[in-house]
ZAGUBA-505552 format. One line per 10 residues: number of its first residue (from 1); their letters; for each residue x, y, z of C-alpha. Coordinates in Angstrom, 2 decimals, m for minus. Layout:
residues N
NUM = a = X:Y:Z  ...
end
This chain:
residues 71
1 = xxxxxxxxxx = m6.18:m204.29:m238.68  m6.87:m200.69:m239.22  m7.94:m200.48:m235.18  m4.59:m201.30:m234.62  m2.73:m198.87:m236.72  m4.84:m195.82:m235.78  m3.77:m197.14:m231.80  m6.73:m199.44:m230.68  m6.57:m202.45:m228.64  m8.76:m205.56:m228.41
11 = xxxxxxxxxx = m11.50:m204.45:m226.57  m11.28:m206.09:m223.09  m13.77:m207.06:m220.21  m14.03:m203.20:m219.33  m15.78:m201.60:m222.51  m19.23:m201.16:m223.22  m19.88:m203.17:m225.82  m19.73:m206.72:m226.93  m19.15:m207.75:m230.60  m17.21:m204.29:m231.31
21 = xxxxxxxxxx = m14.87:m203.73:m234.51  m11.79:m204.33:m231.78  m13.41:m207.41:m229.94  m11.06:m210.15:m229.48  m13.75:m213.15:m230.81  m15.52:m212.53:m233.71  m19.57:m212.53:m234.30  m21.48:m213.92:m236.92  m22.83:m210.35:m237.75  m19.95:m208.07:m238.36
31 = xxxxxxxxxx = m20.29:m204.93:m236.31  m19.88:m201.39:m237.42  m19.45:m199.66:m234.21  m16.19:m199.06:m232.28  m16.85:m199.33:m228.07  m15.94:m196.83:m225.50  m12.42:m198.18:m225.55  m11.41:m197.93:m228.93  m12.54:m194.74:m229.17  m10.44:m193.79:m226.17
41 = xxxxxxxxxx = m7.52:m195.93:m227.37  m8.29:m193.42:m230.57  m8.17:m189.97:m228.47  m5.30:m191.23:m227.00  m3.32:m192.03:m229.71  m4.21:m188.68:m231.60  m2.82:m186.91:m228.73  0.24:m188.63:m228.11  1.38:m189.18:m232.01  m0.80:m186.06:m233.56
51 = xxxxxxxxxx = m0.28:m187.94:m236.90  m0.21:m185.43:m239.52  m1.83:m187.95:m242.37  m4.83:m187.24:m240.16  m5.03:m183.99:m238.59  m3.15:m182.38:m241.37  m6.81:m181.20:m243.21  m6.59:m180.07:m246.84  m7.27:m176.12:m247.68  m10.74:m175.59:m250.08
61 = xxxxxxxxxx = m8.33:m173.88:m252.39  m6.54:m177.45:m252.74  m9.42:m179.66:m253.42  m9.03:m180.34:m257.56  m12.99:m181.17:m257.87  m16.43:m180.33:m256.04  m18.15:m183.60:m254.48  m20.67:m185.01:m256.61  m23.34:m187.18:m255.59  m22.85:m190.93:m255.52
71 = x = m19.24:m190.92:m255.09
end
């Protein structure tokens, strides 16, 4: 469901690849890759809503705590 709120269809016919995240029918081996389609769906969607949850990128100066490994 997170496809669909960030803009992405089912992927249709069209895209290059079967068993995607957004395919319509489900696998038995869950994918981890998005096809051409979603990721366009994605562009797309950035453009047209420039949501600023996403694009809105935090300064250095407002991060509380360094990253540590194994987070």
């Amino acid at each position: 469901e997170l496809g669909h709120n960030l803009g992405m269809r089912h992927d249709g016919d069209q895209c290059n690849c079967t068993g995607c995240i957004m395919s319509a029918v489900l696998s038995h081996q869950p994918s981890k890759l998005f096809s051409n389609c979603s990721k366009d769906d994605y562009q797309t969607f950035l453009i047209n809503y420039r949501p600023q949850c996403i694009l809105n990128e935090p300064l250095r100066t407002d991060i509380i705590s360094p990253p540590v490994c194994g987070n």
